[in-house]
N, C-alpha and C positions, 0 to 999 in steps of 0.2 A: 599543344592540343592533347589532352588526355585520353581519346580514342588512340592514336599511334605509339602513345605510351604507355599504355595497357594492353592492346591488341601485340603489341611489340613487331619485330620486322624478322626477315633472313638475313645472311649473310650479303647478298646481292641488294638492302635495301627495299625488297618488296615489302608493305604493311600485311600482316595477317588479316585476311576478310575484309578490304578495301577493294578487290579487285580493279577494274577500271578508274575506281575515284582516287586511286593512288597518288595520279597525277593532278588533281585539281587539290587532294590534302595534305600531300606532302609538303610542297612548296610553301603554303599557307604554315606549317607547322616550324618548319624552318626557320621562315622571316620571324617568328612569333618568338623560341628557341632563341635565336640568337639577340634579338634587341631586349636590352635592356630594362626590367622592371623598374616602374619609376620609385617603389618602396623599396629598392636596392640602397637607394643612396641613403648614409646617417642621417642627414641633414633634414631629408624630407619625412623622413621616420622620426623625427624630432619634432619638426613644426608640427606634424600630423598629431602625436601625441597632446602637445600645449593645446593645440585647436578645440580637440577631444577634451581634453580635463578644461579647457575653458567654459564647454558646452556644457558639462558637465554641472561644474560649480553654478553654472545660472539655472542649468534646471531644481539644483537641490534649493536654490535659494526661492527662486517661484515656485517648489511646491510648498515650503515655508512659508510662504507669505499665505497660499491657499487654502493652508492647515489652519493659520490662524484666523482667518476671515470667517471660515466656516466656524471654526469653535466660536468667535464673535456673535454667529448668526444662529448658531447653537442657544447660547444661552439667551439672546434675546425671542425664538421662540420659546424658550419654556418658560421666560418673564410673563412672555404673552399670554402662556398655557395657563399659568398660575393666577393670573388675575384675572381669566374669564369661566375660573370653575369653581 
């Protein structure tokens, strides 16, 4: 929780400027602190990435496809434009 690691604490563990809620945010801060981030592990930082650049490649490719249709529909309006003026 970055309220207790910013406020920072004393020596005895009191949070700076928590008073009362010390006891409801600390605990909370703790469990948080100590278990494990799931992008800790290589593996998952791995998959995450391919997942990413997978998404990735399909968005560049659909907007390829987008570009060209419009350019298609491009010049079939000014086909249009030019044989009704």
């Amino acid at each position: 929780m970055c309220v207790v690691a910013a406020a920072g604490s004393s020596k005895q563990g009191h949070v700076f400027g928590l008073g009362a809620l010390r006891n409801e945010v600390l605990p909370a801060f703790e469990a948080s602190s100590s278990a494990q981030h799931p992008f800790e592990e290589p593996e998952i930082i791995t998959q995450w990435l391919e997942e990413v650049e997978a998404e990735l490649k399909q968005s560049r490719e659909e907007k390829q496809e987008f570009q060209r249709r419009f350019e298609s529909m491009e010049k079939i309006v000014q086909s249009l434009a030019s044989h009704n003026a």
